[in-house]
PAVEXBA-249147 format. One record per atom (N, C-alpha, C): residue in three letters; atom name; x, y, z. Coordinates in steps of 0.02 Angstrom, whole numbers. Example, Ala and Ser with C-alpha at 12.3 -4.5 7.8 and 13.67 -1.06 7.14 Angstrom:
! PAVEXBA-249147
{rest = Ala&atom = N&east = 660&north = -284&up = 390}
{rest = Ala&atom = CA&east = 615&north = -225&up = 390}
{rest = Ala&atom = C&east = 660&north = -165&up = 390}
{rest = Ser&atom = N&east = 642&north = -112&up = 354}
{rest = Ser&atom = CA&east = 684&north = -53&up = 357}
{rest = Ser&atom = C&east = 645&north = 2&up = 394}
//
This chain:
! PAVEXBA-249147
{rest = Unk&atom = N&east = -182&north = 352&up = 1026}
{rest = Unk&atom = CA&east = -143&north = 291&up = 1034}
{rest = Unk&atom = C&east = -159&north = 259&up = 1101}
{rest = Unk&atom = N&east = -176&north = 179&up = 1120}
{rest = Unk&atom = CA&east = -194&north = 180&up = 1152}
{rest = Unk&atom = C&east = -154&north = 129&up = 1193}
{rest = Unk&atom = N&east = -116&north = 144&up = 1249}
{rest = Unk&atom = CA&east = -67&north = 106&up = 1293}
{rest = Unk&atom = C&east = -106&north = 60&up = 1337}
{rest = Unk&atom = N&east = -86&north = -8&up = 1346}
{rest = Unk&atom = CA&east = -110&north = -53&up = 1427}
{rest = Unk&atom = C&east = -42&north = -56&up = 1439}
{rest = Unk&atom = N&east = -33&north = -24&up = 1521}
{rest = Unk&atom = CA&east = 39&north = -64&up = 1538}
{rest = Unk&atom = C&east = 1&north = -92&up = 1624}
{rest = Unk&atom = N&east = 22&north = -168&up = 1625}
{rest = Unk&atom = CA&east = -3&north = -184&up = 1685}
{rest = Unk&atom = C&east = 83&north = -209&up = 1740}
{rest = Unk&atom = N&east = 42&north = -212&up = 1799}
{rest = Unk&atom = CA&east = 114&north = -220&up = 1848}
{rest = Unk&atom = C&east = 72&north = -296&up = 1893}
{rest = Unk&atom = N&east = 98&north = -288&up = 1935}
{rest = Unk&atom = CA&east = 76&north = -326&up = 1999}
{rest = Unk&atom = C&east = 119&north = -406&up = 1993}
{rest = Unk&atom = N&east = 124&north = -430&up = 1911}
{rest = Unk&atom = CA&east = 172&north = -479&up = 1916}
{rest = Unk&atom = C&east = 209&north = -527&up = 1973}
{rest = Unk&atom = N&east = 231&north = -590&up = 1970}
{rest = Unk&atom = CA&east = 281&north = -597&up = 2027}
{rest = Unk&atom = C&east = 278&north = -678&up = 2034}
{rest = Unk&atom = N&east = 320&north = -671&up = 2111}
{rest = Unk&atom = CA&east = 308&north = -756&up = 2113}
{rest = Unk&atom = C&east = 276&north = -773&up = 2186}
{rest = Unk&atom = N&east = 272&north = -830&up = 2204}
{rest = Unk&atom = CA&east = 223&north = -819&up = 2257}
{rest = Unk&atom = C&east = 224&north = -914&up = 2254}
{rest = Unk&atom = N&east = 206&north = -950&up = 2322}
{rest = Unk&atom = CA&east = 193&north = -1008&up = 2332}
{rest = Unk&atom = C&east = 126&north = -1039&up = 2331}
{rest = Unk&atom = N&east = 111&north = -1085&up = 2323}
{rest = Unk&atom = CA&east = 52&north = -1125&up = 2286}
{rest = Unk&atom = C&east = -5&north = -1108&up = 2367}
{rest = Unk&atom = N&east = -43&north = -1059&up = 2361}
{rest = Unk&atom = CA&east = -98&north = -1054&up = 2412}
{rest = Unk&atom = C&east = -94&north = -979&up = 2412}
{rest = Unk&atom = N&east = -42&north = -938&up = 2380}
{rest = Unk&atom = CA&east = -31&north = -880&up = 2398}
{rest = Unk&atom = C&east = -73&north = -844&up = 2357}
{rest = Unk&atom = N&east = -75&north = -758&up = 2355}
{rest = Unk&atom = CA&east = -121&north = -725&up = 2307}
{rest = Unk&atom = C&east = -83&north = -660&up = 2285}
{rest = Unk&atom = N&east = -103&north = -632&up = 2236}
{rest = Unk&atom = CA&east = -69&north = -578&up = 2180}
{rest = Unk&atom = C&east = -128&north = -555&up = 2153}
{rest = Unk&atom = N&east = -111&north = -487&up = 2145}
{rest = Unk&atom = CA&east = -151&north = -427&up = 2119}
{rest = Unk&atom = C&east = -120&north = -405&up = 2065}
{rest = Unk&atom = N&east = -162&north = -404&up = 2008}
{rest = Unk&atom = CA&east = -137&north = -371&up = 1936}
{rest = Unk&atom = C&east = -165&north = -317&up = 1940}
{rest = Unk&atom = N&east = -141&north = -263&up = 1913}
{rest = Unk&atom = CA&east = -170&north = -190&up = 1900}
{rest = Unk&atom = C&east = -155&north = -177&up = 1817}
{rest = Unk&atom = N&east = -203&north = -143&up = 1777}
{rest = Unk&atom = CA&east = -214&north = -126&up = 1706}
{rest = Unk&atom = C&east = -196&north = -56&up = 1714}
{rest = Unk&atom = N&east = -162&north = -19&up = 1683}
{rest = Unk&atom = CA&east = -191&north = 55&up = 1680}
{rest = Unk&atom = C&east = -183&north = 69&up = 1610}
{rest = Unk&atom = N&east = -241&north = 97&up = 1576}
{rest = Unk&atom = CA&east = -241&north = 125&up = 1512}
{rest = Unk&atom = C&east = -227&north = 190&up = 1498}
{rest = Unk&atom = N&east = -221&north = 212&up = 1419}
{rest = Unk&atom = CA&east = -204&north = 281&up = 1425}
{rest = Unk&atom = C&east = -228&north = 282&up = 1358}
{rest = Unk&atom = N&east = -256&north = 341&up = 1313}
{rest = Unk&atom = CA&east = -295&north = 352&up = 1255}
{rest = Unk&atom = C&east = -355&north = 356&up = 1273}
{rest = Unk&atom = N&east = -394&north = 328&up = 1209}
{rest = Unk&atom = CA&east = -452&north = 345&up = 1206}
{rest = Unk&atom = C&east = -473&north = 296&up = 1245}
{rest = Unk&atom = N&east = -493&north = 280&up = 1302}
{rest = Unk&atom = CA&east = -533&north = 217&up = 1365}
{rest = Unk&atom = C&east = -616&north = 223&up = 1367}
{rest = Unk&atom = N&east = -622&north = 285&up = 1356}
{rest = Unk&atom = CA&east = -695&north = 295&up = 1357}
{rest = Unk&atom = C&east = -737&north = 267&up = 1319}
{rest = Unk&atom = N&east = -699&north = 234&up = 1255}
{rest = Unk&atom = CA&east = -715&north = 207&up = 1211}
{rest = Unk&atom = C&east = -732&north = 119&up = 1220}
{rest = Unk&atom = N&east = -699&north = 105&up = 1253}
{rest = Unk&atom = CA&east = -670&north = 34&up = 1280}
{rest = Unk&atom = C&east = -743&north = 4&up = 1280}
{rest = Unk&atom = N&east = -748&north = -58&up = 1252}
{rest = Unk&atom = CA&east = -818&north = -83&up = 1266}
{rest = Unk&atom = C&east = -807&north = -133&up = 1322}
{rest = Unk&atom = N&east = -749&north = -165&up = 1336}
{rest = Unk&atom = CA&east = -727&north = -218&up = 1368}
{rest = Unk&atom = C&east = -646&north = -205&up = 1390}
{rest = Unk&atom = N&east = -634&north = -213&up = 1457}
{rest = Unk&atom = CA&east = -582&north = -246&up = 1490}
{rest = Unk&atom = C&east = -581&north = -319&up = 1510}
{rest = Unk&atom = N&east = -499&north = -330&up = 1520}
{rest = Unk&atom = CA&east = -507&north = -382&up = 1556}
{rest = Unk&atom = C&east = -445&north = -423&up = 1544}
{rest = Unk&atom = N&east = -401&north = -496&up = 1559}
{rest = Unk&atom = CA&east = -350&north = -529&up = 1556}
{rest = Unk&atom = C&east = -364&north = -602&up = 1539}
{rest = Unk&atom = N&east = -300&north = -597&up = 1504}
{rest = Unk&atom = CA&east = -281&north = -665&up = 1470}
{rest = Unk&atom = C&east = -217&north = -698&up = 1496}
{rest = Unk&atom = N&east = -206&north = -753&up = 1488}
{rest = Unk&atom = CA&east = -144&north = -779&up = 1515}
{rest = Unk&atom = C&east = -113&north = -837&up = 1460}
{rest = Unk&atom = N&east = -49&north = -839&up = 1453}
{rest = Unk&atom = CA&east = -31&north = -910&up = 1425}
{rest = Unk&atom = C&east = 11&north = -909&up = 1455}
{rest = Unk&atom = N&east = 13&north = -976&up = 1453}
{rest = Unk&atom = CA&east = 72&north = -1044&up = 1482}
{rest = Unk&atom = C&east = 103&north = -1057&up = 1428}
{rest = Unk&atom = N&east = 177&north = -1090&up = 1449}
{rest = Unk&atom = CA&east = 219&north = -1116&up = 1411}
{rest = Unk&atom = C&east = 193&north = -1178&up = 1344}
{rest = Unk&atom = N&east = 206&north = -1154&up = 1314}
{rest = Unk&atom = CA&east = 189&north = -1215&up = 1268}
{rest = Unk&atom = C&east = 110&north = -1212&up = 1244}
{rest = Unk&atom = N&east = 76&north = -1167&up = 1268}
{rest = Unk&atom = CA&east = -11&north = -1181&up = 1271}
{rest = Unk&atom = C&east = -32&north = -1116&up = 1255}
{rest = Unk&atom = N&east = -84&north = -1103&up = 1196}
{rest = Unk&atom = CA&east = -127&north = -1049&up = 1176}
{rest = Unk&atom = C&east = -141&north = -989&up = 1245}
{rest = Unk&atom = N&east = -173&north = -934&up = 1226}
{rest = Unk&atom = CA&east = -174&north = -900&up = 1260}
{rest = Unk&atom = C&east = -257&north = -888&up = 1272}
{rest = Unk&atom = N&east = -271&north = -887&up = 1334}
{rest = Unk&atom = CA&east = -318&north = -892&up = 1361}
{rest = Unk&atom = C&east = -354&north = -852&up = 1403}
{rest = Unk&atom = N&east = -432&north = -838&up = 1399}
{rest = Unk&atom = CA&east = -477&north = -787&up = 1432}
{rest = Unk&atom = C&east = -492&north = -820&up = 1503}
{rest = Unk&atom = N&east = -435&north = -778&up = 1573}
{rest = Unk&atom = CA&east = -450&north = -766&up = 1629}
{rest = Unk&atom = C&east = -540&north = -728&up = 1643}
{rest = Unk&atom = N&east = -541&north = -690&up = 1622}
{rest = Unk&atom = CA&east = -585&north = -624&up = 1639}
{rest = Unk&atom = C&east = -594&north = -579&up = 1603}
{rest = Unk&atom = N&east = -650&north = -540&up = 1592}
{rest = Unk&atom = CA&east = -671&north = -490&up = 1564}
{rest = Unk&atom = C&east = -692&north = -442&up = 1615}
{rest = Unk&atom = N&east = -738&north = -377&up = 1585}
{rest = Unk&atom = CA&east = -779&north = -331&up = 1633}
{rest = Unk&atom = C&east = -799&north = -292&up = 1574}
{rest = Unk&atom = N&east = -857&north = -273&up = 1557}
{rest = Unk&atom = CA&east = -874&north = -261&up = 1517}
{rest = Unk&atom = C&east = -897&north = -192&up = 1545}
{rest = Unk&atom = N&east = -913&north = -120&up = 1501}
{rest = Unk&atom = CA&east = -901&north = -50&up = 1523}
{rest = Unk&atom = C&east = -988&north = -29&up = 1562}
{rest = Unk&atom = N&east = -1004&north = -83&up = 1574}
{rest = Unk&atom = CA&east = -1074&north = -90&up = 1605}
{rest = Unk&atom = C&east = -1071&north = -134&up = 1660}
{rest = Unk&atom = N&east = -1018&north = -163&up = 1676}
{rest = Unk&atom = CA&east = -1002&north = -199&up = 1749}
{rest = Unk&atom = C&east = -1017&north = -254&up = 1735}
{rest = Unk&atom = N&east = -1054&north = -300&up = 1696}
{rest = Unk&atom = CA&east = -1017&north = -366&up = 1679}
{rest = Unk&atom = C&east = -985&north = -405&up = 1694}
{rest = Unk&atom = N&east = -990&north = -475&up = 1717}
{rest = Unk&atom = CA&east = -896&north = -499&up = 1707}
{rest = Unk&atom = C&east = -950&north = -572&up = 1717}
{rest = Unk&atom = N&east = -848&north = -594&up = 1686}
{rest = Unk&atom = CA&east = -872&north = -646&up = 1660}
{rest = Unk&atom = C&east = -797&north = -680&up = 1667}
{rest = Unk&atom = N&east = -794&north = -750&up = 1686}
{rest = Unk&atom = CA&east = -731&north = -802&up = 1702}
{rest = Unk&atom = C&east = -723&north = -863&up = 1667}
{rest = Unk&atom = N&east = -665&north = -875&up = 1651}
{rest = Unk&atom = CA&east = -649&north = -950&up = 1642}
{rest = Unk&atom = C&east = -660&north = -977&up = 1712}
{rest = Unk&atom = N&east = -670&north = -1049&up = 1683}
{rest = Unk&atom = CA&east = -690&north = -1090&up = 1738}
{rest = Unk&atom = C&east = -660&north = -1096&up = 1806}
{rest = Unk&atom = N&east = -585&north = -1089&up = 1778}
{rest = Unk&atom = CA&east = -538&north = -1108&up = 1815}
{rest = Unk&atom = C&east = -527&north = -1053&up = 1893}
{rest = Unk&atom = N&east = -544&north = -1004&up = 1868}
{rest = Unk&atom = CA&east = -552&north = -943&up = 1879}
{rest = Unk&atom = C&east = -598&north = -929&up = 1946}
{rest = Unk&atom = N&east = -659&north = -970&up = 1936}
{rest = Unk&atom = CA&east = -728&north = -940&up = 1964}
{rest = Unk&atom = C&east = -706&north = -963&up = 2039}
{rest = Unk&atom = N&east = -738&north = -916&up = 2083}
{rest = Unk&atom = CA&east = -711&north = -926&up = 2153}
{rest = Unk&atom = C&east = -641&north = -918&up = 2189}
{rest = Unk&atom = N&east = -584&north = -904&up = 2145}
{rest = Unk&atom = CA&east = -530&north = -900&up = 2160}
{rest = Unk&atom = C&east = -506&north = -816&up = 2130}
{rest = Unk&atom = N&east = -523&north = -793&up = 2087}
{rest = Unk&atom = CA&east = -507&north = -728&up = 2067}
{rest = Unk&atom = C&east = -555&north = -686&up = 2045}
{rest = Unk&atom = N&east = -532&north = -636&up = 2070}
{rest = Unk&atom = CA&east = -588&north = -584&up = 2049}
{rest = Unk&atom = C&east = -578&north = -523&up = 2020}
{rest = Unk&atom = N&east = -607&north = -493&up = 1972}
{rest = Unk&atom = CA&east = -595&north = -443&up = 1925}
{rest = Unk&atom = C&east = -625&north = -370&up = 1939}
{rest = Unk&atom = N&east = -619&north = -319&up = 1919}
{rest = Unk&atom = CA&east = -628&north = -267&up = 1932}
{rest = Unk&atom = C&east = -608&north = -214&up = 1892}
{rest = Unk&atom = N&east = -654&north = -142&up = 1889}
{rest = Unk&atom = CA&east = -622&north = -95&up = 1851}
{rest = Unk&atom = C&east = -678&north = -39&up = 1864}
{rest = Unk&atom = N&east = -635&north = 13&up = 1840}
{rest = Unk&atom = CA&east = -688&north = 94&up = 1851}
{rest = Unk&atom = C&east = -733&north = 98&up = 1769}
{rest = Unk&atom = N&east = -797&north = 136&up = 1802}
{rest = Unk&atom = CA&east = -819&north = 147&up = 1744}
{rest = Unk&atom = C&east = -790&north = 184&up = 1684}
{rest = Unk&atom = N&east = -769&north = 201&up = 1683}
{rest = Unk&atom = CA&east = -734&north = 237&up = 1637}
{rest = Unk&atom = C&east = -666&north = 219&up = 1586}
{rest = Unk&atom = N&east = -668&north = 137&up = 1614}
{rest = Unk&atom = CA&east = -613&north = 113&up = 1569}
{rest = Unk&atom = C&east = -569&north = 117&up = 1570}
{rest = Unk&atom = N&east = -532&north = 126&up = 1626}
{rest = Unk&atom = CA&east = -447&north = 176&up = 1621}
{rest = Unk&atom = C&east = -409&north = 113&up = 1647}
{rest = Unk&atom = N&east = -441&north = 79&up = 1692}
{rest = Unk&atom = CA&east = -388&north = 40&up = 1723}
{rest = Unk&atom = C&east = -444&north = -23&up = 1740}
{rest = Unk&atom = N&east = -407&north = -89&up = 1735}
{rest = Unk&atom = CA&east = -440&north = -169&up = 1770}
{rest = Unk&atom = C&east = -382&north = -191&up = 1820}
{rest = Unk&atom = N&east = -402&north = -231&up = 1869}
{rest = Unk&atom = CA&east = -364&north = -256&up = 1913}
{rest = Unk&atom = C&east = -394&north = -343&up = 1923}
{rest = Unk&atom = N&east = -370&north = -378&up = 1917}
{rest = Unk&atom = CA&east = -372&north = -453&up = 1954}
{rest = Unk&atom = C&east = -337&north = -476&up = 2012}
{rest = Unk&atom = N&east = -386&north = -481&up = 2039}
{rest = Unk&atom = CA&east = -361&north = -509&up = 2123}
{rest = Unk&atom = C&east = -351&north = -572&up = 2114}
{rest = Unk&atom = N&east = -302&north = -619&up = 2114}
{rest = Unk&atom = CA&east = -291&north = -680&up = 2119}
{rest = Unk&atom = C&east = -272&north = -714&up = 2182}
{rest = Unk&atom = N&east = -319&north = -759&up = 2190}
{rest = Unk&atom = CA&east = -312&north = -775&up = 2282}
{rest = Unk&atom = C&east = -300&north = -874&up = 2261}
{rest = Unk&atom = N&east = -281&north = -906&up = 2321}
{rest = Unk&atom = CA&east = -276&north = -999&up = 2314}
{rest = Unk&atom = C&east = -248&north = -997&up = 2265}
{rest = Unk&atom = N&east = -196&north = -970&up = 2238}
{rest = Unk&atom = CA&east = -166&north = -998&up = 2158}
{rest = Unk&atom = C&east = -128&north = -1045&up = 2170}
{rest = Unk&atom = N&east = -115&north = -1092&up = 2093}
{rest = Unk&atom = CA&east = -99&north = -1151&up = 2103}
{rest = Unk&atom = C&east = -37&north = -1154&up = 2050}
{rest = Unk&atom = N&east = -8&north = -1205&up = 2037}
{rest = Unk&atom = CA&east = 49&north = -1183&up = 2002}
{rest = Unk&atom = C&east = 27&north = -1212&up = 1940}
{rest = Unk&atom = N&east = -35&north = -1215&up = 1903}
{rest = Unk&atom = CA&east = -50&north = -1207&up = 1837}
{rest = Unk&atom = C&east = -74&north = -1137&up = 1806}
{rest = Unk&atom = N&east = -80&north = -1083&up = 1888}
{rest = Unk&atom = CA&east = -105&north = -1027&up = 1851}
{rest = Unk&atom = C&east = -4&north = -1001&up = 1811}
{rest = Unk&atom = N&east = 24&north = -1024&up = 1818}
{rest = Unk&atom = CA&east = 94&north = -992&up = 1795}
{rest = Unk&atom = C&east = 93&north = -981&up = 1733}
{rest = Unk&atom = N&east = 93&north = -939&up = 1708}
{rest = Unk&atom = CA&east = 121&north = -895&up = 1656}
{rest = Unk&atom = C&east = 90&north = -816&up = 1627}
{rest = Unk&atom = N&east = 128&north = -814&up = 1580}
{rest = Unk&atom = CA&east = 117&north = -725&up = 1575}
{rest = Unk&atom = C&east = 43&north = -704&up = 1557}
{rest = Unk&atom = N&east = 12&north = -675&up = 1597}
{rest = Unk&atom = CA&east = -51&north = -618&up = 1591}
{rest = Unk&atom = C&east = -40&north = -549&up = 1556}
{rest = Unk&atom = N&east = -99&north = -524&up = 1523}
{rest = Unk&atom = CA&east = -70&north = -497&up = 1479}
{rest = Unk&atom = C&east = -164&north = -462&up = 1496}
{rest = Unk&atom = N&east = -146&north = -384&up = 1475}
{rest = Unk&atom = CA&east = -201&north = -338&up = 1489}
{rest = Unk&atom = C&east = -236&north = -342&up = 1430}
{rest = Unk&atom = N&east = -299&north = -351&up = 1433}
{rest = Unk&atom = CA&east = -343&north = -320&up = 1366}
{rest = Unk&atom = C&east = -398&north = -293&up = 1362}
{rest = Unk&atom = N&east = -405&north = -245&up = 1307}
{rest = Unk&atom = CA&east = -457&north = -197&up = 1300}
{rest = Unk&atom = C&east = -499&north = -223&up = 1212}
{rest = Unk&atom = N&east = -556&north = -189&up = 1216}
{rest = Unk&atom = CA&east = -586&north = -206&up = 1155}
{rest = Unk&atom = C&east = -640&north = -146&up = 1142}
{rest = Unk&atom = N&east = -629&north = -117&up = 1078}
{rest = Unk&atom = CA&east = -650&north = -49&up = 1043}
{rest = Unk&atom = C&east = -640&north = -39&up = 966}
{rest = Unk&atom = N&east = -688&north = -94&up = 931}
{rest = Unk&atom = CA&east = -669&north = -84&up = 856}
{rest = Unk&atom = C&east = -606&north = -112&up = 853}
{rest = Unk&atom = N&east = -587&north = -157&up = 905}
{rest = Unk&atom = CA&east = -515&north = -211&up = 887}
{rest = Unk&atom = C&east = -502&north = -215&up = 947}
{rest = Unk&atom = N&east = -454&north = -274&up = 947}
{rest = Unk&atom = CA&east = -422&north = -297&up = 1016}
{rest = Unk&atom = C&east = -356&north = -269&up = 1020}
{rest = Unk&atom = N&east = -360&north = -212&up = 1090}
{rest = Unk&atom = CA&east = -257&north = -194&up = 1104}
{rest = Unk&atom = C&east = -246&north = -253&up = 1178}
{rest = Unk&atom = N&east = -171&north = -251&up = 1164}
{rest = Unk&atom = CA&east = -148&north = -288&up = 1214}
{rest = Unk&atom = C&east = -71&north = -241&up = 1245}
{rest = Unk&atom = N&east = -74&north = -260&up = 1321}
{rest = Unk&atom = CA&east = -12&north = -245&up = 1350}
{rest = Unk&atom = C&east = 19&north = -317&up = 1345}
{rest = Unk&atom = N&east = 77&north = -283&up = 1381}
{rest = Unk&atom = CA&east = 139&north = -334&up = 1334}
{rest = Unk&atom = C&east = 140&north = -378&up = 1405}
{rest = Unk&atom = N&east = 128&north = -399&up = 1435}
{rest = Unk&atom = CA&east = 135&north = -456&up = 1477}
{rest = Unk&atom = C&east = 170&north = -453&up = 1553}
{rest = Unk&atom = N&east = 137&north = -475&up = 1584}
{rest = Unk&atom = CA&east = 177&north = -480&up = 1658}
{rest = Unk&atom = C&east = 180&north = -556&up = 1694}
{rest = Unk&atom = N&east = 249&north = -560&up = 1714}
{rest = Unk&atom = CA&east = 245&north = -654&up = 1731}
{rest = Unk&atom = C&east = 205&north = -666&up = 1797}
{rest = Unk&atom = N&east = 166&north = -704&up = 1791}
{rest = Unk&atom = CA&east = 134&north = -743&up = 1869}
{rest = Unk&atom = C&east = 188&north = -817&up = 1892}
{rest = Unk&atom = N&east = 228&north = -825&up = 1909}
{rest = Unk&atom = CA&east = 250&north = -887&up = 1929}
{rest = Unk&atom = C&east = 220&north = -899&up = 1992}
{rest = Unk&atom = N&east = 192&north = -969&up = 2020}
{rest = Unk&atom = CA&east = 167&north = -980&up = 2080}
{rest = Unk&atom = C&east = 213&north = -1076&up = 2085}
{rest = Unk&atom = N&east = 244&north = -1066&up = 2130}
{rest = Unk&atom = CA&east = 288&north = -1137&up = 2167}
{rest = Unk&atom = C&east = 244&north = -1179&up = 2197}
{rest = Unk&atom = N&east = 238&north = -1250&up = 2178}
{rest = Unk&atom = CA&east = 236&north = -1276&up = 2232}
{rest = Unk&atom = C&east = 255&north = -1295&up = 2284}
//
């Protein structure tokens, strides 16, 4: 069975920065891909970042230069450093892995103020 529970969540003012942490549990070794998604209110849910189990990575646009992704080889855990956020990065991020299907953790809020 395979768990994502991520933390780092929170709120923070428009220039400020936040760290997400992933940690998995099951089979990870398996994991072909980490990485985070986010939706906003009202709006589809969307690919922040990946890391793929070969070091990889890869960003939405919005993304590039402002956050940065990370994870151990072994799949167990991803982290996103989020630095200059703005108050469109607001809403819930959500951990994901990919292995013969997509699992997801259940979400952590980013609010950022202007």
């Amino acid at each position: 069975q395979v768990q994502l529970v991520e933390s780092g969540g929170g709120s923070v003012q428009a220039g400020g920065s936040l760290r997400l942490s992933c940690a998995a549990s099951g089979s990870t070794s398996n994991f072909n891909m980490m990485g985070w998604y986010r939706q906003a209110p009202g709006k589809e849910r969307e690919m922040v970042a990946i890391i793929s189990n070969m070091g990889s990575t890869e960003y939405n646009e919005f993304a590039k230069g402002r956050f940065t992704i990370s994870g151990d080889s072994g799949m167990s855990s991803v982290a996103l450093q989020m630095n200059t956020l703005k108050p469109e990065d607001t809403g819930v991020y959500f951990c994901y892995a990919f292995y013969r299907g997509t699992y997801w953790g259940q979400g952590t809020q980013v609010t950022v103020s202007s």
